[in-house]
N, CA, C and O atoms as a MOPAC input file, in Angstrom:
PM7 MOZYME 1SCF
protein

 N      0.83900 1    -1.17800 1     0.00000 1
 C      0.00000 1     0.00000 1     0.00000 1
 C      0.88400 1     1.24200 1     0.00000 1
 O      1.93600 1     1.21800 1     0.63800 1
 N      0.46700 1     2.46200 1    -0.76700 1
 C      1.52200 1     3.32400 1    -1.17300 1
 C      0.42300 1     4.79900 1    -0.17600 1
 O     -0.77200 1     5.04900 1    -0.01600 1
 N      1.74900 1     5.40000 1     0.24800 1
 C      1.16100 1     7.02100 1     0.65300 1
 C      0.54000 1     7.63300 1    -0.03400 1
 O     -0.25700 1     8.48700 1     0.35700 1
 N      0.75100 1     7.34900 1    -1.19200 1
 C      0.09500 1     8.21500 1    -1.96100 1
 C     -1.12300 1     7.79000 1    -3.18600 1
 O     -0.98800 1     7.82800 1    -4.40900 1
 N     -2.11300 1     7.45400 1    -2.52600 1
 C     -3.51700 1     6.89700 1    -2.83300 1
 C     -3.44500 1     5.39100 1    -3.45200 1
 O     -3.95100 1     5.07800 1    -4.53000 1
 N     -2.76400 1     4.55200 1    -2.62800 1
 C     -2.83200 1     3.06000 1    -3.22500 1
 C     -2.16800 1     2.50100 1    -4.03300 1
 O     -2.69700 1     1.41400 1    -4.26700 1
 N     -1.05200 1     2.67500 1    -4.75400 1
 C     -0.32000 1     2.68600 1    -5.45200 1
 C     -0.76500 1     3.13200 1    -7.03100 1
 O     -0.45100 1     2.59700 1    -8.09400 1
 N     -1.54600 1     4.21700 1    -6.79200 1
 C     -1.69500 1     4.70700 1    -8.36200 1
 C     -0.34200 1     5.45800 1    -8.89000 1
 O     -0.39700 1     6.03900 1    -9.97400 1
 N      0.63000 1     5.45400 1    -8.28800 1
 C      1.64300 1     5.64200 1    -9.21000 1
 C      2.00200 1     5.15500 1    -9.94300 1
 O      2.16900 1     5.59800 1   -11.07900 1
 N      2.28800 1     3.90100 1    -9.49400 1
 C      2.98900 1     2.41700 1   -10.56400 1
 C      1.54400 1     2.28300 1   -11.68600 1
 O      1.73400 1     1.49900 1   -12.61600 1
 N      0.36200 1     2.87700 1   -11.65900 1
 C     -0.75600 1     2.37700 1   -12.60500 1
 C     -0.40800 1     4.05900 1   -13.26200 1
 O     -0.48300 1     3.69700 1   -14.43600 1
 N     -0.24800 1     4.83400 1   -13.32100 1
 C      0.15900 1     6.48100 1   -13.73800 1
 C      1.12500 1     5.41000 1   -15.10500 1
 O      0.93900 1     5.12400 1   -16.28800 1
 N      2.24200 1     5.09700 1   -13.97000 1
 C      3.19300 1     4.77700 1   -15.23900 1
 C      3.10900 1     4.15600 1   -16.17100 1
 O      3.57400 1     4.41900 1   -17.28000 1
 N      2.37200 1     3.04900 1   -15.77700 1
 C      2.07200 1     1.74600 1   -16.95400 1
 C      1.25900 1     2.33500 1   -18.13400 1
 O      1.02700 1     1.81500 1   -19.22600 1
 N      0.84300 1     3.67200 1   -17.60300 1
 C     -0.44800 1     4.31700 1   -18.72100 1
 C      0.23200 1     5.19400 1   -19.55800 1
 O     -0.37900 1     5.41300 1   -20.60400 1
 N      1.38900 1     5.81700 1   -19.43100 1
 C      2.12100 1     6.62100 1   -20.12100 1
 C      2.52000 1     5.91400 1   -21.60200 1
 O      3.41900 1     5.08600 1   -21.74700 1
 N      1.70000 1     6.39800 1   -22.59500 1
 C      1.95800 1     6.52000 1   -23.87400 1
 C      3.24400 1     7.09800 1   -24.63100 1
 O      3.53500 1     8.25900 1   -24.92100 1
 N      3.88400 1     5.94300 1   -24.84200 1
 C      5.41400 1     6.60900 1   -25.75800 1
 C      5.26600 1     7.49500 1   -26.34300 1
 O      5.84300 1     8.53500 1   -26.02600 1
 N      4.33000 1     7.42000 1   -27.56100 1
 C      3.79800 1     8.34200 1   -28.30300 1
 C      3.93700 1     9.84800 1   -27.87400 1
 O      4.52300 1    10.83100 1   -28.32700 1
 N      3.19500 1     9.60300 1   -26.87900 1
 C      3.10000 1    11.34100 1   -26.12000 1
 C      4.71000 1    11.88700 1   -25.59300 1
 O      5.45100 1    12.85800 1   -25.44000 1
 N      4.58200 1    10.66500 1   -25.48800 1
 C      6.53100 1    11.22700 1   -25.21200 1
 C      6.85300 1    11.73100 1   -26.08600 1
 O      6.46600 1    12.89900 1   -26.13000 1
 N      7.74500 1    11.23300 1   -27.34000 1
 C      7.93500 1    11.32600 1   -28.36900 1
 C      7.57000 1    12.92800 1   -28.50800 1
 O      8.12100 1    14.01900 1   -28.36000 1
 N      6.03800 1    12.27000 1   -28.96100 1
 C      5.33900 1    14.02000 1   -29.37400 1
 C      6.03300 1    15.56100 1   -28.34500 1
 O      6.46700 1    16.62000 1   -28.79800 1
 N      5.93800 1    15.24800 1   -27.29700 1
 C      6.30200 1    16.21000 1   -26.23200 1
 C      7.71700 1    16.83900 1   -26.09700 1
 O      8.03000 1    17.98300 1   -25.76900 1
 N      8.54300 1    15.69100 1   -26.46500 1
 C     10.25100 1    15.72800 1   -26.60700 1
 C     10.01600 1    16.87300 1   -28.12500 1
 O     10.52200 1    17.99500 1   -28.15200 1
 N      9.36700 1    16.43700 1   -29.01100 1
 C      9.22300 1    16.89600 1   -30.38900 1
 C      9.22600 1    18.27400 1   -30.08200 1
 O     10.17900 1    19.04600 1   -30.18400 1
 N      7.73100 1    18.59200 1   -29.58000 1
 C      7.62800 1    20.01400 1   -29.24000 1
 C      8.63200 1    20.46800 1   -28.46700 1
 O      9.51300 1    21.00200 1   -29.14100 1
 N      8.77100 1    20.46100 1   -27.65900 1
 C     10.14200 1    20.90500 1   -26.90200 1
 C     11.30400 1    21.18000 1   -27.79700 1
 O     11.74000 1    22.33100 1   -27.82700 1
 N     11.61100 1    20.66200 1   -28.20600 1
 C     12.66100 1    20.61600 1   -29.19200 1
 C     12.32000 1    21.53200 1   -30.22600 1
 O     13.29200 1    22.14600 1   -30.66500 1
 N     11.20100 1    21.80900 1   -30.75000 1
 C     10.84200 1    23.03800 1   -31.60900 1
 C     11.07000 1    24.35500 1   -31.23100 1
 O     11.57500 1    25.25200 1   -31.90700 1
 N     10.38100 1    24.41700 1   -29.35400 1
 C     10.43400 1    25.17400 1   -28.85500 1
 C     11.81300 1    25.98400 1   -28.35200 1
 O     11.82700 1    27.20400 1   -28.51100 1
 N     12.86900 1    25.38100 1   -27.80000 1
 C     13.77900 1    25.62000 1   -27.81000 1
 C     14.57100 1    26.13500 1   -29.19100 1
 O     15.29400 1    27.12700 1   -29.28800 1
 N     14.22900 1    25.18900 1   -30.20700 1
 C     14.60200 1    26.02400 1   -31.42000 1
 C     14.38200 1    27.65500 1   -31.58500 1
 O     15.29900 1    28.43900 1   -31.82700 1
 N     13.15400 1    27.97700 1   -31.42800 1
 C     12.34100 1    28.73400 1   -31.76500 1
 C     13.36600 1    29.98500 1   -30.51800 1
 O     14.28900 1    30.75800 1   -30.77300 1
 N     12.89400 1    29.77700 1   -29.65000 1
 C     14.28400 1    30.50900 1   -28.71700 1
 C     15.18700 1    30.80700 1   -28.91100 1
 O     15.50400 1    31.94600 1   -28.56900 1
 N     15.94100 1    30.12500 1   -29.44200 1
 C     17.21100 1    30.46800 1   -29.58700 1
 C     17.83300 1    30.47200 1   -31.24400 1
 O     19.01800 1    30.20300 1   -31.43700 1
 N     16.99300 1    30.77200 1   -32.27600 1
 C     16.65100 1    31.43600 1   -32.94200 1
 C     15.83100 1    33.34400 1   -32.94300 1
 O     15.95200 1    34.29600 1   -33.71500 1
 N     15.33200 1    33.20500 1   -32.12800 1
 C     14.98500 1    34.32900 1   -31.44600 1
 C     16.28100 1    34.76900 1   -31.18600 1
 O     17.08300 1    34.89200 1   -32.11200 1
 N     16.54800 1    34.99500 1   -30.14500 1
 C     17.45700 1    34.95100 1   -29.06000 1
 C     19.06100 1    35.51800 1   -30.18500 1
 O     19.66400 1    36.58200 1   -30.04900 1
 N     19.34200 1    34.53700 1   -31.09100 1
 C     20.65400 1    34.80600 1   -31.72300 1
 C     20.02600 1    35.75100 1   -32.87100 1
 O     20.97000 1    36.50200 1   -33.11300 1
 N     19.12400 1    36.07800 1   -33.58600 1
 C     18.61700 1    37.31700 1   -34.13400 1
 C     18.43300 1    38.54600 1   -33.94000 1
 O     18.83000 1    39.56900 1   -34.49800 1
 N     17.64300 1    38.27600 1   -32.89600 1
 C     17.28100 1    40.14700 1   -31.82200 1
 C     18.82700 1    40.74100 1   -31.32000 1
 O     19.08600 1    41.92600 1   -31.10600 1
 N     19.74500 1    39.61200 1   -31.19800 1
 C     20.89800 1    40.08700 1   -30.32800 1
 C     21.65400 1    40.62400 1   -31.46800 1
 O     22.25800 1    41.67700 1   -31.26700 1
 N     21.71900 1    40.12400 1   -32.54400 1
 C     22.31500 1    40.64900 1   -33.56800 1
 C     22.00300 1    42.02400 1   -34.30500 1
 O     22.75200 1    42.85400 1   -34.81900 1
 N     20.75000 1    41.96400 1   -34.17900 1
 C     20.39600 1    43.32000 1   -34.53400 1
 C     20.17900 1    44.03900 1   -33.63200 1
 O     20.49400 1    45.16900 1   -34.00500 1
 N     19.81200 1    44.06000 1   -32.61800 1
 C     20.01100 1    45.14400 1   -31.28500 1
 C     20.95600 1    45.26000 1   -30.15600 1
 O     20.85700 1    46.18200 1   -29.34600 1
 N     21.75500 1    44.46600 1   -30.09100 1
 C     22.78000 1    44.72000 1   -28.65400 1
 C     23.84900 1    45.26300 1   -29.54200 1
 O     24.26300 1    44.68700 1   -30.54800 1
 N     24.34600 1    46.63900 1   -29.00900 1
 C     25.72900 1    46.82500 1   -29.68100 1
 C     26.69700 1    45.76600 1   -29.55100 1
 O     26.25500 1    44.99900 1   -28.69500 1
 N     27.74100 1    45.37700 1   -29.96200 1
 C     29.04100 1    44.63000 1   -29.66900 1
 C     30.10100 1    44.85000 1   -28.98000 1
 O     31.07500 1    44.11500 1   -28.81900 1
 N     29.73300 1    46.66100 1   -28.26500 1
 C     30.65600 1    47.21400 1   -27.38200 1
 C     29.74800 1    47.14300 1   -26.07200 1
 O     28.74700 1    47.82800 1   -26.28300 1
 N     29.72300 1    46.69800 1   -25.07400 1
 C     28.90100 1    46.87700 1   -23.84500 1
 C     29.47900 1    47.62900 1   -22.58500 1
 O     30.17200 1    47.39600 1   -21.59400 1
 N     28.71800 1    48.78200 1   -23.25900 1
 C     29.40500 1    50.16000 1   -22.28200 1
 C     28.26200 1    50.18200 1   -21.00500 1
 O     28.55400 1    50.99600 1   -20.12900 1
 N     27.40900 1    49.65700 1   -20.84800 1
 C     26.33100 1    49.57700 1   -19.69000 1
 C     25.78300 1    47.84000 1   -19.46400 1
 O     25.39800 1    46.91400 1   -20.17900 1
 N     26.10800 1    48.18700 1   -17.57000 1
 C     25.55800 1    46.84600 1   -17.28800 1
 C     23.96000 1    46.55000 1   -17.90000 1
 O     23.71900 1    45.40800 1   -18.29100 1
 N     23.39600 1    47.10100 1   -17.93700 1
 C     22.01100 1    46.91400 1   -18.54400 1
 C     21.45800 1    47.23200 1   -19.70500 1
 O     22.16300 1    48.05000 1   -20.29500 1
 N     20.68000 1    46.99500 1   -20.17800 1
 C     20.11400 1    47.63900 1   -21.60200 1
 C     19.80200 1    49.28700 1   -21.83900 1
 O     19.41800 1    49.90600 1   -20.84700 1
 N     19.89900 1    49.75600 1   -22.65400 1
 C     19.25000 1    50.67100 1   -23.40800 1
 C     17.84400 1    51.21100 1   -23.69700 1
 O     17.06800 1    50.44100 1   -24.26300 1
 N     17.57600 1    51.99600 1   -23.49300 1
 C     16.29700 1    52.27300 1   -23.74100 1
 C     15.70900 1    51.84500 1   -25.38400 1
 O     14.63600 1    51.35600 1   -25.74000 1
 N     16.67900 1    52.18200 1   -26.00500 1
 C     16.88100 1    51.61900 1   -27.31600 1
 C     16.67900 1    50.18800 1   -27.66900 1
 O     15.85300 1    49.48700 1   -28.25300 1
 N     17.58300 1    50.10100 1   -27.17100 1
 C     17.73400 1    48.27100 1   -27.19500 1
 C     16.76600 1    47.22200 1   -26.69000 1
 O     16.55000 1    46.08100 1   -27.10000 1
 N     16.20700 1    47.95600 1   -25.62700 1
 C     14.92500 1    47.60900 1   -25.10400 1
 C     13.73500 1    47.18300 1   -26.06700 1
 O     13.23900 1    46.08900 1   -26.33500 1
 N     13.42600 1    48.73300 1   -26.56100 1
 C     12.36800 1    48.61200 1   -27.48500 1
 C     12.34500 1    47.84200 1   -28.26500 1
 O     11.37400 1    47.13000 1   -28.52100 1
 N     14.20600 1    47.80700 1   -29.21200 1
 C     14.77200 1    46.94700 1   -30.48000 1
 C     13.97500 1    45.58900 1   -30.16300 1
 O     13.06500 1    45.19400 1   -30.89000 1
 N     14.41100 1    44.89500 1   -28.98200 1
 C     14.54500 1    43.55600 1   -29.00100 1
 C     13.26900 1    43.28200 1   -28.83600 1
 O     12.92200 1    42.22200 1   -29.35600 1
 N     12.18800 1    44.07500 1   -28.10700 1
 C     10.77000 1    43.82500 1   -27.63400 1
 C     10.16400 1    43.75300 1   -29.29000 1
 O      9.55700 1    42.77600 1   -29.72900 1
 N     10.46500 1    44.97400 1   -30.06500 1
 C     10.05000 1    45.06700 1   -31.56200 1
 C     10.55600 1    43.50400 1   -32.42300 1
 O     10.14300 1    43.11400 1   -33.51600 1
 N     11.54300 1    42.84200 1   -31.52700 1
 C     12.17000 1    42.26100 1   -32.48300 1
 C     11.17100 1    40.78300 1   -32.51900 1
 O     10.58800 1    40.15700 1   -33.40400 1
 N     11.34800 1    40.63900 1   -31.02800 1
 C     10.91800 1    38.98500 1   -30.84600 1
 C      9.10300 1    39.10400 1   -30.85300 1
 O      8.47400 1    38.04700 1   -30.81400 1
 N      8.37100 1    40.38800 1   -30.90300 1
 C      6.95300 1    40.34600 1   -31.78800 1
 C      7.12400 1    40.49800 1   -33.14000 1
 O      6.13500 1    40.88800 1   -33.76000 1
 N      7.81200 1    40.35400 1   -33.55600 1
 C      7.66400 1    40.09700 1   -35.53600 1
 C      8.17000 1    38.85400 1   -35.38100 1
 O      7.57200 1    37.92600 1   -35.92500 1
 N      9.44500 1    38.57500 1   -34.56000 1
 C      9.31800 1    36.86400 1   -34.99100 1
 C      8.45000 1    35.99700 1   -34.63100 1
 O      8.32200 1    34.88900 1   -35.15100 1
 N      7.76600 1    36.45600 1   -33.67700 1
 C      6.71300 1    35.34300 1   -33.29700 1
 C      5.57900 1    35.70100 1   -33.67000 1
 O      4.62900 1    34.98100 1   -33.36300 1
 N      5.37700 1    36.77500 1   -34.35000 1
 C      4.13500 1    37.13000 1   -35.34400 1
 C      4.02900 1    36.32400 1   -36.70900 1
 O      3.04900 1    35.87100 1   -37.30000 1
 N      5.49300 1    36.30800 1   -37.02000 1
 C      5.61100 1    35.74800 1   -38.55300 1
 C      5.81300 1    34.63100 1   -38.34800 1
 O      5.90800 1    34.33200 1   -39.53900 1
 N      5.99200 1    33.57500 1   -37.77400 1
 C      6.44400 1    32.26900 1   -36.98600 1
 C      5.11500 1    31.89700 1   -37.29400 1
 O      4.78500 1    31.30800 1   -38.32400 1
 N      3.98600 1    32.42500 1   -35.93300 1
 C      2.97600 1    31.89200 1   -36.51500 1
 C      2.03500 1    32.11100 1   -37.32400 1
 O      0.93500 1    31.56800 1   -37.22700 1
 N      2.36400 1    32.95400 1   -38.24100 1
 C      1.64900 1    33.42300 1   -39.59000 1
 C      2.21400 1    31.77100 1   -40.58200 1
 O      1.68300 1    30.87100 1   -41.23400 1
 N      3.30600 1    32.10600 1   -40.22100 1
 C      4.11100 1    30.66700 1   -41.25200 1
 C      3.63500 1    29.52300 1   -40.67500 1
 O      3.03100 1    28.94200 1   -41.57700 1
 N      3.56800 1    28.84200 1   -39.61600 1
 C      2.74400 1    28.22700 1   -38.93900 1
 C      1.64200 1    28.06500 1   -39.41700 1
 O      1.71300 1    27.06000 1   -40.12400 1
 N      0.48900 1    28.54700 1   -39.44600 1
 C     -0.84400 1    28.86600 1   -39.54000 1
 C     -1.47100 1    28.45600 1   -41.82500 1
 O     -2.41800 1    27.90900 1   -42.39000 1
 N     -0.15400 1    29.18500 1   -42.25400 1
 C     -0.08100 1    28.96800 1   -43.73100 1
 C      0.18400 1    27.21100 1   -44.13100 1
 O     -0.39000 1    26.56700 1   -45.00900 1
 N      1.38900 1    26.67400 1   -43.02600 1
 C      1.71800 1    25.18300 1   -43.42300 1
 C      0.19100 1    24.44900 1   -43.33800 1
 O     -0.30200 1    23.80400 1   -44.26300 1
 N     -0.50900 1    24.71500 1   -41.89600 1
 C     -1.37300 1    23.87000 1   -41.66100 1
 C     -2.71600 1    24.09300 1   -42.69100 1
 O     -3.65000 1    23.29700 1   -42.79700 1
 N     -2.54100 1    25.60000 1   -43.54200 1
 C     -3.67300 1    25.02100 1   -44.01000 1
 C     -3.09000 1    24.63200 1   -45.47000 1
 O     -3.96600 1    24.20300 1   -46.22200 1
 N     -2.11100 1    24.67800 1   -45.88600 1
 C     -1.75700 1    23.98700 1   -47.24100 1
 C     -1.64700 1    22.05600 1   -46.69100 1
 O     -1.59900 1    21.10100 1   -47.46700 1
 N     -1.64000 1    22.02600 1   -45.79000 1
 C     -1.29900 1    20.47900 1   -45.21200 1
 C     -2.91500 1    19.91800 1   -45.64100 1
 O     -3.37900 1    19.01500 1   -46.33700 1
 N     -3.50200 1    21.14800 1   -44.68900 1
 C     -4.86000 1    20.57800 1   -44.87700 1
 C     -5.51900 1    20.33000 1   -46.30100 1
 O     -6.31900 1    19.42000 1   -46.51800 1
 N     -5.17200 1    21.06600 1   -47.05400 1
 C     -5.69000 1    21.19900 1   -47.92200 1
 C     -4.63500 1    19.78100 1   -49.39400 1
 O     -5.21900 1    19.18800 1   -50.30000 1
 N     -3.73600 1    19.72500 1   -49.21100 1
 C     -3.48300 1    18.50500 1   -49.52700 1
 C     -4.05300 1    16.99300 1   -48.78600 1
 O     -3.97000 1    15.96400 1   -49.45700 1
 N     -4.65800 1    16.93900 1   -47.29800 1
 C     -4.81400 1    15.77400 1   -47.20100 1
 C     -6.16200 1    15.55600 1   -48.05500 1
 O     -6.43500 1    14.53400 1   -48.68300 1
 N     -6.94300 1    16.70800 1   -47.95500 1
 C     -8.30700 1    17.01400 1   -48.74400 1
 C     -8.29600 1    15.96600 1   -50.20700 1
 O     -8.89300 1    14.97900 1   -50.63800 1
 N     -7.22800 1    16.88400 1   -50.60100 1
 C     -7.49800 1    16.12700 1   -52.16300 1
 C     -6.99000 1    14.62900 1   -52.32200 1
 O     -7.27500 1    13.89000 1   -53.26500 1
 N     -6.05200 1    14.25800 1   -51.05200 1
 C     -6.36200 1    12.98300 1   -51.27200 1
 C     -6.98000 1    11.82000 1   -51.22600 1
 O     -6.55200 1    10.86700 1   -51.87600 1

């Protein structure tokens, strides 16, 4: 008998679908992409290469805030375009 409601842990586990794994590792792995893609873009175009202040810029601020809403505007604009050309090929088949 388990502390913690009868041993529905060991029945939790046995129920865990690889699949969802898989899938979850997947996303993750997009996601992190997606970051650090971000991340090495905005810095390129907004952090000077001389860092004369411990902190940001008022400038730089805005830059990078301007930066990472267009990429994740157009991300999922591009996003949004795959799924419906996807859709629209499973259609015709």
């Amino acid at each position: 008998m388990s502390f913690f409601g009868g041993g529905g842990y060991q029945q939790q586990q046995q129920q865990i679908n690889p699949q969802n794994i898989a899938m979850a590792e997947q996303e993750l792995e997009m996601v992190t992409d997606l970051f650090n893609r971000i991340v090495d873009s905005c810095h390129k175009k907004c952090i000077s290469r001389e860092y004369d202040q411990n902190d940001l810029s008022q400038g730089e601020a805005v830059c990078i805030d301007r930066c990472v809403a267009k990429f994740i505007e157009v991300n999922t604009k591009v996003g949004e375009k795959m799924q419906q050309v996807g859709g629209q090929q499973q259609q015709q088949q």
